[in-house]
N, C-alpha and C positions, 0 to 999 in steps of 0.2 A: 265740473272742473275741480280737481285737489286742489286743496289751499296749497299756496304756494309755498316752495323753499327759498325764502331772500339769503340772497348771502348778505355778509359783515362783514366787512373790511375794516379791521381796525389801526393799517397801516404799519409800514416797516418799521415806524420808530415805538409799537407800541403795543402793549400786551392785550390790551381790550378797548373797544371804541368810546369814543364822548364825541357826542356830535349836537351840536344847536341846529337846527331846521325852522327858517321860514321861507315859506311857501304857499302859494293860494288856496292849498290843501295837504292832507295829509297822503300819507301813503293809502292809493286807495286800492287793496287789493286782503281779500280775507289771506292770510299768510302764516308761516311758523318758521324757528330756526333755531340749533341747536343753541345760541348763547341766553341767556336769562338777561332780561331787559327792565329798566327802570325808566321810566318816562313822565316827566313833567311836562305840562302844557300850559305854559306861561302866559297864552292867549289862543283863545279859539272855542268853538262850540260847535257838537254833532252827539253819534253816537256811538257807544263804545261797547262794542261786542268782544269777549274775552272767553272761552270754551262756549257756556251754554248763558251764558251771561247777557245781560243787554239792558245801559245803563247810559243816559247822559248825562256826558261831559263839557266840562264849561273850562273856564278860566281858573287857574290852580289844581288842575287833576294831576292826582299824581299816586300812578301805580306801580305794582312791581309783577313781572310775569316771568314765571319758572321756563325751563329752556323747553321747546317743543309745545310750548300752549299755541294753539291757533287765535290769530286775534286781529281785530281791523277798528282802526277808530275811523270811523265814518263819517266827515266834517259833513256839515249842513248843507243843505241843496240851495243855498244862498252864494254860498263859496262857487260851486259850479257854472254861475252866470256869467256867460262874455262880458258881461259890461261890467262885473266885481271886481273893486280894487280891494276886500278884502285877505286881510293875509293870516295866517296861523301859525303862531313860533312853537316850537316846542324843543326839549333837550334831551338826548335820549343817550342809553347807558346799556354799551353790551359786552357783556361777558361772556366768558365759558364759564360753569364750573368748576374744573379743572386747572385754570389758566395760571395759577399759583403755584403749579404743581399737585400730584395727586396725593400727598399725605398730609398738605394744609390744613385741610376740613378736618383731618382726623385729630389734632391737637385740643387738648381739652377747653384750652381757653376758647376753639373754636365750634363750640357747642350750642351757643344761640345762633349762629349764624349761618352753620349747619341747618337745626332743624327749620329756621326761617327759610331756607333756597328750598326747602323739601315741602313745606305749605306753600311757596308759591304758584306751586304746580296748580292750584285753581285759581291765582292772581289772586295779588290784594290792593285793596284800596288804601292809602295812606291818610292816617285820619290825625286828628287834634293835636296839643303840642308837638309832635313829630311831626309833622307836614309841615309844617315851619320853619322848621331847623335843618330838615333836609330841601327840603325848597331851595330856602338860601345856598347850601352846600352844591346843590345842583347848578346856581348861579355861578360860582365860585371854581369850580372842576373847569370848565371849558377853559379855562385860560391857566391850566395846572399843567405843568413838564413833570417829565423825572417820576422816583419814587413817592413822590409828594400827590401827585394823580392817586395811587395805589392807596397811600395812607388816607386818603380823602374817602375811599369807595368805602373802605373798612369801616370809617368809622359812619358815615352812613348805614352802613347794613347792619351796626351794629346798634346805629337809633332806629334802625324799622325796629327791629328785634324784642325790642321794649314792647312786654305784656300789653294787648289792651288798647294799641295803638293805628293798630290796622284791621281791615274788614274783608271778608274771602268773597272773592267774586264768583268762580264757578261753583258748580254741584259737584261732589267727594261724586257721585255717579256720572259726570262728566269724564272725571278724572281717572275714573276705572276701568270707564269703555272706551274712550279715545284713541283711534287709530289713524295716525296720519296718513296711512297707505288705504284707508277705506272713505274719504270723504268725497266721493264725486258727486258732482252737481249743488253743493251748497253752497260753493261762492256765486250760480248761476242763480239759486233761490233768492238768496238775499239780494242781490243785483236788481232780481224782477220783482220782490215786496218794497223793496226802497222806493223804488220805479212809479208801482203803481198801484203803495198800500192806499192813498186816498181815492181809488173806484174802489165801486162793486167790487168785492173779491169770489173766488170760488173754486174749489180743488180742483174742479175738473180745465182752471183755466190755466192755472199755474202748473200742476202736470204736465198740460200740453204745450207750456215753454219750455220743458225742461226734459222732454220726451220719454216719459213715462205716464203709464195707467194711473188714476185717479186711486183705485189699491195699493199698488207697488208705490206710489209719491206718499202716501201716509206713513205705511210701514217703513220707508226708506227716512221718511224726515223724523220718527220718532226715534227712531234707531240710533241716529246720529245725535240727536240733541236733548235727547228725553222729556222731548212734549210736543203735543199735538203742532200744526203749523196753526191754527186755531188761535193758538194759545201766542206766538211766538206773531201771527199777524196782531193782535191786541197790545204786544208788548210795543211793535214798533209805533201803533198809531197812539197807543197811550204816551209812549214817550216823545214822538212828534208834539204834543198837546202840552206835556210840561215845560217844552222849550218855548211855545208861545204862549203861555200862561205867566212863565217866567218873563217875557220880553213886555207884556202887559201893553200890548197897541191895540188887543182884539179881546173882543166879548167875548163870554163861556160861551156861545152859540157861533158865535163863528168859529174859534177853536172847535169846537165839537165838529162842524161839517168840512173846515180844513184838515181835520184830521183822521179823516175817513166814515165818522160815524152819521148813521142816519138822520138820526133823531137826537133830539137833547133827552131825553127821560134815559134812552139807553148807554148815553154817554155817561150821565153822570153817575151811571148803577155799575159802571165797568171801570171806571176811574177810581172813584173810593175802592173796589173789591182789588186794583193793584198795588195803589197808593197806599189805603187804607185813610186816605181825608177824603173831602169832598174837594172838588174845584177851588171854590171859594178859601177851604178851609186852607190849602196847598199854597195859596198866591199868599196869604195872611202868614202863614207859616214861614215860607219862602224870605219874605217881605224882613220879618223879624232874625232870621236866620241864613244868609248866603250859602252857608255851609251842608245845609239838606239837600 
């Protein structure tokens, strides 16, 4: 299945959208659309795929994605339970472009801001004193009329734009292959590894969800995301693993076999090679730091 085209409505009285969302989950569907999106997640945790990217998300995420990225933040399979009264707020910001008009961007003063929509194209992450200040300003828009909306977005994109402040989430080779007319079946992949990254996994089974040879599904998934499925099944069990690491109800050894891996010796040799800490060392890290 092609990620999908959502539209955005951003309403008759209004040149680009601001919307708050709570809901017992997020939009669950890998997706793209022509406006450039900014989204803060004021409450909630899952995971957050952005091109070739795959990263969780907690409380305070706040990113900015160029128009046409494909991307799904993936709320936690805790959310998904009949019996959860769990909810996940988040505030989200869509533009066009253009939507200023097409010689806006060309103005000199409009030169950070410019080449900022242009690195978006691999998503960023919004990081340190700016995630702050635009947090807050994210709070503050939803309840904005008028021209005073517009002057709001501005000067937000004008504190991402500040050197140094935000982190790129896709691969520049993401961003160079990326064909939204060529992605079929990776919203069906990712569907059936969420599903059922904690069994046994194996090419020849995942293939045959997704009806294709055990050949043709490797070449097809390397293709699309520039790495092995290998590689992109470790990502998601490793990152399952930092979300209960982080929750700290369960032992490195439960962790390790809730999160699909066999053994403890092989967890914890896969863990530091993506993290680059050890278990222990992530929870201690974590512990002293929210912000990692």
């Amino acid at each position: 299945m092609k990620p999908i085209l959502r539209k955005i409505d951003p309403g008759t009285d209004y040149s680009f959208s601001v919307r708050e969302d709570i809901h017992p989950y997020l939009y669950n569907h890998w997706h793209y659309h022509p406006e450039v999106e900014l989204t803060f997640i004021r409450k909630g945790n899952g995971i957050r795929l952005v091109g070739d990217s795959m990263q969780p998300f907690e409380d305070g995420d706040l990113v900015l994605l160029g128009a046409n990225v494909p991307h799904l933040w993936r709320s936690d399979s805790s959310y998904f339970k009949e019996s959860s009264e769990l909810t996940i707020e988040a505030i989200a910001i869509h533009f066009k472009v253009d939507f200023w008009g097409d010689l806006f961007l060309a103005l000199p003063e409009m030169i950070p801001i410019k080449k900022l929509l242009e690195g978006a194209q691999r998503g960023m992450r919004i990081t340190g004193r700016t995630h702050a200040l635009v947090a807050a300003k994210m709070e503050e828009i939803i309840h904005m009329q008028g021209v005073t909306r517009i002057e709001q977005l501005l000067h937000m994109l004008n504190l991402i734009a500040l050197p140094g402040e935000c982190e790129p989430l896709s691969s520049t080779g993401f961003v160079q292959t990326y064909n939204a007319n060529n992605t079929d079946r990776i919203d069906q992949i990712f569907n059936y590894t969420f599903t059922h990254f904690r069994e046994p996994m194996s090419i020849e089974k995942v293939a045959g969800a997704v009806n294709l040879s055990p050949h043709s599904f490797c070449r097809y998934f390397k293709t699309r995301t520039l790495k092995t499925y290998w590689q992109f099944l470790l990502e998601v069990r490793i990152g399952h693993a930092c979300k209960l690491l982080i929750e700290n109800k369960w032992n490195i050894s439960e962790v390790a076999f809730t999160s699909g891996f066999s053994n403890l010796s092989n967890f914890n040799r896969q863990f530091k090679a993506v993290m680059q800490l050890t278990p222990i060392q992530y929870i201690k890290a974590y512990t002293s730091n929210p912000q990692l």
